[in-house]
C-alpha positions in Angstrom: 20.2 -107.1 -131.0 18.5 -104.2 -131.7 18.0 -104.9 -135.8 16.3 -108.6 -134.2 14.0 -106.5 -132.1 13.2 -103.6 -134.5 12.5 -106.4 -136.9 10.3 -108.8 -134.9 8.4 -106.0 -134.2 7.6 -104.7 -137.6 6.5 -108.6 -138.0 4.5 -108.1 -135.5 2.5 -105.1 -136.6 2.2 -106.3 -139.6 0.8 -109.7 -138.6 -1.2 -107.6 -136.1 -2.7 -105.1 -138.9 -4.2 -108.2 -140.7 -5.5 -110.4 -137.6 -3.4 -113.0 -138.5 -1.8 -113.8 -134.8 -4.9 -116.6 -134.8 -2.8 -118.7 -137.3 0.6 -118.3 -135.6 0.8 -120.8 -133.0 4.4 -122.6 -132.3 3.1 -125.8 -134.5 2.2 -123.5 -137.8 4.9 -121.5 -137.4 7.3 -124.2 -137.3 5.6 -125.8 -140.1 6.0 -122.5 -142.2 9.6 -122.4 -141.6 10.1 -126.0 -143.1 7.7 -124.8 -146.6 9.6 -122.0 -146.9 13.0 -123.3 -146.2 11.7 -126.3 -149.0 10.6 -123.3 -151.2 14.4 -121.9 -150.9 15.9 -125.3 -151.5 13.7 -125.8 -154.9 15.6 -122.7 -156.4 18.6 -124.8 -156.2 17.1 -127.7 -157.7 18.5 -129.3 -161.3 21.0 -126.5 -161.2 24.6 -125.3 -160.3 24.4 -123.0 -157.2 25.9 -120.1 -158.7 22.7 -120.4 -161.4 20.0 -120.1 -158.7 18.2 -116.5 -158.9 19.4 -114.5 -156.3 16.5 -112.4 -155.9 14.4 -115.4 -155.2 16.9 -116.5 -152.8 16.3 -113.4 -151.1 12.8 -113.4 -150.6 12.6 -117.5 -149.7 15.5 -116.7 -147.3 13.5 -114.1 -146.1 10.3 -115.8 -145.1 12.7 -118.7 -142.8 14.0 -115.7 -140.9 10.4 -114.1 -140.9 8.4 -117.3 -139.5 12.1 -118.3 -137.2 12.1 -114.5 -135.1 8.0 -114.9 -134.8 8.4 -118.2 -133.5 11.4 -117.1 -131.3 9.2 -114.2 -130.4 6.0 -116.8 -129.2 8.3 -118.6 -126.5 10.4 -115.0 -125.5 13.4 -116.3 -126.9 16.5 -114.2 -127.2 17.9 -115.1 -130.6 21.0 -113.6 -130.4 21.5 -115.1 -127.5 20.6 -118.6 -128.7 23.0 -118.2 -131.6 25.7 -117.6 -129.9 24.9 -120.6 -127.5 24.6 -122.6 -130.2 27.7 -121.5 -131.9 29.5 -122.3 -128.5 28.3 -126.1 -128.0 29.4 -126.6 -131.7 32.7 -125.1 -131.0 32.7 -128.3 -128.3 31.7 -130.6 -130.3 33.8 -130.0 -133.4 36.9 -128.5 -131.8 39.3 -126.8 -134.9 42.4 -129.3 -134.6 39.7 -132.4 -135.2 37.4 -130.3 -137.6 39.0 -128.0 -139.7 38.8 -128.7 -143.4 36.6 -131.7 -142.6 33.0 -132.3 -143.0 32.3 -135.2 -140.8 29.9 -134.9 -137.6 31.1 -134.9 -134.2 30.7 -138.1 -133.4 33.2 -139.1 -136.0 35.6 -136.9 -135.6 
């Protein structure tokens, strides 16, 4: 928890430093995640996964988490909390002896 916090706050400061907080409303920064997680899909695009640019894949990946914890941040969400509440009602709905070693959704499990 305390890497999340340590790093939502230099995200902060540094959004802070440059009076961009005005932009960052819940809307925009939920429309930055989706061009940047498009931006990180396009490295995969026409090619074999293990031919994508890994250094690019760090910095695109890098931007989701950026605009995801600053979004978290604007509605006081706990994000490791939310993880793990998420892995939990996925471990409901896709219980291991109906999903394991399958990739079909819940409902058709």
């Amino acid at each position: 928890m305390k890497d999340i916090e340590e790093i939502t706050q230099e995200l902060l400061k540094f959004r802070n430093e440059r009076d961009w907080q005005q932009f960052h409303n819940p809307k925009d920064l939920a429309l930055a995640i989706n061009v940047e997680a498009g931006e990180l899909l396009e490295l995969f695009l026409w090619k074999n996964s293990e031919n994508a640019n890994t250094e690019k894949i760090k910095e695109e990946l890098a931007d989701v988490f950026a605009y995801a914890f600053l979004l978290a941040e604007k509605y006081k969400l706990d994000v490791k909390e939310i993880v793990l509440d998420k892995i939990s009602k996925n471990g409901e709905k896709y219980p291991i002896e109906k999903a394991k070693g399958t990739a079909k959704k819940y409902d058709e499990l």
